[in-house]
N, C-alpha and C positions, 0 to 999 in steps of 0.2 A: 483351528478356531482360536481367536485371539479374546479371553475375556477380560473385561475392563468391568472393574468396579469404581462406580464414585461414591464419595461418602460428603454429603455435602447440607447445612442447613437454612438453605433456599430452594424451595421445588422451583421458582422459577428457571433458576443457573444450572437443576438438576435436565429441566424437561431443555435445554438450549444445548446441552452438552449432549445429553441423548441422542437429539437433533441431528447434530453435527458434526459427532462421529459415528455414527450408525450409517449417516451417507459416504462419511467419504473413507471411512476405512472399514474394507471387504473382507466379508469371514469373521466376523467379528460379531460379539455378543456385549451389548453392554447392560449393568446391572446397576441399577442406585438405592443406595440406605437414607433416607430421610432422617439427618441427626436431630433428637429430640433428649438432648442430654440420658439416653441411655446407659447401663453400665459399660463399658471395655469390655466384656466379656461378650456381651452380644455382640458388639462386632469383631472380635474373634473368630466367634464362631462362624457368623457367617462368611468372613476367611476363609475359613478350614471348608465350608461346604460348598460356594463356590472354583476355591481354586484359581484367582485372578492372575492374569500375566503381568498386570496395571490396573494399580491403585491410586485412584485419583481424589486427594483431601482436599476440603478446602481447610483453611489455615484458620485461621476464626469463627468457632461456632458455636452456638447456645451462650452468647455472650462472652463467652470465657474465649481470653486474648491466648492464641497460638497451640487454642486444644486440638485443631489437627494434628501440629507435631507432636503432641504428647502420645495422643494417638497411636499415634504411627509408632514412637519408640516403644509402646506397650505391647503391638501387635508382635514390630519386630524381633521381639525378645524369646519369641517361639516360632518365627518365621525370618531368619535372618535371610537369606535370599530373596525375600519381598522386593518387587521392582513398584516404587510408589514417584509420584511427582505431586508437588504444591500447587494452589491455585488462590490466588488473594488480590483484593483489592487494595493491598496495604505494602505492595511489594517497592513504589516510591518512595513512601515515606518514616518507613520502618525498617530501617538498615541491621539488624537483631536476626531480621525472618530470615534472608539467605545463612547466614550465620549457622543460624539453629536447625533449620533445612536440614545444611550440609552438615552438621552434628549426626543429625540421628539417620543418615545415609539416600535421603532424598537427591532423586535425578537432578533434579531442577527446581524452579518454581515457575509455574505462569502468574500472568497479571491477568487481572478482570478488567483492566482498563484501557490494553491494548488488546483485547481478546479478537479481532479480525485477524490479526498478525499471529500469535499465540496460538491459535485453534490451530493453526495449518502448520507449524511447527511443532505441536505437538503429534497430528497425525503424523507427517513425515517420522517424529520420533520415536512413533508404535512399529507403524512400517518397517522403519530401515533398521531399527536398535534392538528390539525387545530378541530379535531372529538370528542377531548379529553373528552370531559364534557358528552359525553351519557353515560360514567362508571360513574358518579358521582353524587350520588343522597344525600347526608347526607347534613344537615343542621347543622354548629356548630355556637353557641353564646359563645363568650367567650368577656363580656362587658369591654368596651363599644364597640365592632365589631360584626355583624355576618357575616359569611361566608358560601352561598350556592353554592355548590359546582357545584349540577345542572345546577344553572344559571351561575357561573363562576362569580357571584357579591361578593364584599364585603363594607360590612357599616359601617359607623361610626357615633356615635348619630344617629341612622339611617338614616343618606345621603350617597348615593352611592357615591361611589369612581369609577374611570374610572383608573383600573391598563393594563398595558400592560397582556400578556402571561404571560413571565417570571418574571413579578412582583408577580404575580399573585401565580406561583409557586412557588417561594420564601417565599413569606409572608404565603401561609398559611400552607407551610411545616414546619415554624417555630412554629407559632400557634400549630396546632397539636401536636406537640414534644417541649410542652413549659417549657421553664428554660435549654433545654437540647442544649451545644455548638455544634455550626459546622463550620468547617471552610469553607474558600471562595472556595476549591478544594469542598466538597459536596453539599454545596449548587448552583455550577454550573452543577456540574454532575446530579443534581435532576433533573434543572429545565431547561435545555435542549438537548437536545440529538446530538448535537453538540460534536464534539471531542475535547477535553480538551487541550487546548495549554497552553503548561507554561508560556509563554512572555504576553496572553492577559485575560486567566480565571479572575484575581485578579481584573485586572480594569475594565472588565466588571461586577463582584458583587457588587464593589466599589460604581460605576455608579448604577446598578439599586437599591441598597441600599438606599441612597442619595437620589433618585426619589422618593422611597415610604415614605421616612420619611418628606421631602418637601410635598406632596399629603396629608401626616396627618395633619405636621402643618395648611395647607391654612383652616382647619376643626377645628381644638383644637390645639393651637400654646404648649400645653402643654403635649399632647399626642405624647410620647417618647417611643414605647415600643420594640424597635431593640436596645440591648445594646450592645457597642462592647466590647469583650473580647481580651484585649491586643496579640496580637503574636500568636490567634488562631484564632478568627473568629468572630462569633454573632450569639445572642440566643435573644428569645422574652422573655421578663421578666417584667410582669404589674401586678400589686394587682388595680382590681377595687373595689372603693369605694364610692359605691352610696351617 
């Protein structure tokens, strides 16, 4: 059973999302918090009491500009495994929100303004991602990181790293296919199933690039191994030397 909580303050966009994943993705339980500027702690708790696979914020609520992700960083702060994604009407015109998103370890974002397109990419996204890791049983070591794929962990000096999904997909599609470029257009088509907008693909790689190499530093302020290729993209490129 796949639970989906949304937290959102509009019951209309509450009872439309209900709606329309409740049809179109099976086994699934969906649950909504009507945000009425409550404390953080209330929804924490109800966190902790349902147990959601997907959490679904809207990004703007009770007036207050971008309190979903504040949200969300507060949740995650006791729930770092949290699988959450964004939803906004401001995803055009406020170039900040993918930014900040991907800051505090958000999937994605959707738009309320393309939501026919949106909605059906995000079921695909419950479906095929949230499950992902029962195809993935290989363990690769490539020092100083291992990456199990099963687990969906990756190491460094052997300390776990706490990467989002699409860090996740990112970093060890580069690993695997190491030294070899790709630009910011396949490394988003890899690692979500998201449809590819031209105006935001770029700065969302940008963004979660930038995250995983911050997340090595705080590990080995020296360990660099996302090198960018000028006017194409970025490839993993390390000679470890024990």
């Amino acid at each position: 059973m796949v639970e989906i909580l949304i937290i959102e303050d509009d019951q209309v966009w509450i009872d439309i999302l209900l709606d329309e994943l409740e049809n179109s993705i099976n086994n699934s339980s969906v649950k909504s918090i009507l945000y009425k500027n409550q404390d953080y702690d209330y929804f924490l708790e109800k966190v902790t009491q349902i147990k959601p696979s997907l959490v679904i914020f809207d990004v703007n609520m009770g007036g207050n500009p971008q309190e979903g992700i504040k949200l969300a960083k507060y949740i995650k702060k006791k729930y770092s495994n949290l699988v959450f994604v964004f939803l906004t009407s401001q995803k055009s015109v406020d170039p900040l929100i993918l930014d900040n998103a991907a800051s505090v370890g958000a999937e994605t974002v959707y738009d309320k303004n393309d939501f026919v397109n949106d909605i059906e990419v995000l079921g695909k996204f419950i479906k095929n991602s949230l499950n992902k890791s029962n195809d993935l049983v290989d363990i690769i070591k490539e020092p100083p990181l291992e990456i199990d794929y099963k687990a969906r962990s990756i190491k460094l000096h052997n300390i776990e790293i706490d990467f989002t999904r699409m860090e996740f997909e990112i970093l060890s599609h580069l690993i695997k296919n190491k030294n070899q470029v790709f630009s910011k257009f396949q490394l988003y088509d890899h690692s979500t199933n998201d449809t590819v907008h031209e105006n935001t693909f770029e700065n969302t790689i940008v963004s979660h690039i930038k995250a995983i190499r911050d997340k090595f530093k705080k590990i080995d302020k020296n360990f660099n191994p996302i090198k960018t290729v000028q006017s194409i993209g970025y490839k993993y490129d390390y000679k470890y030397d024990n």
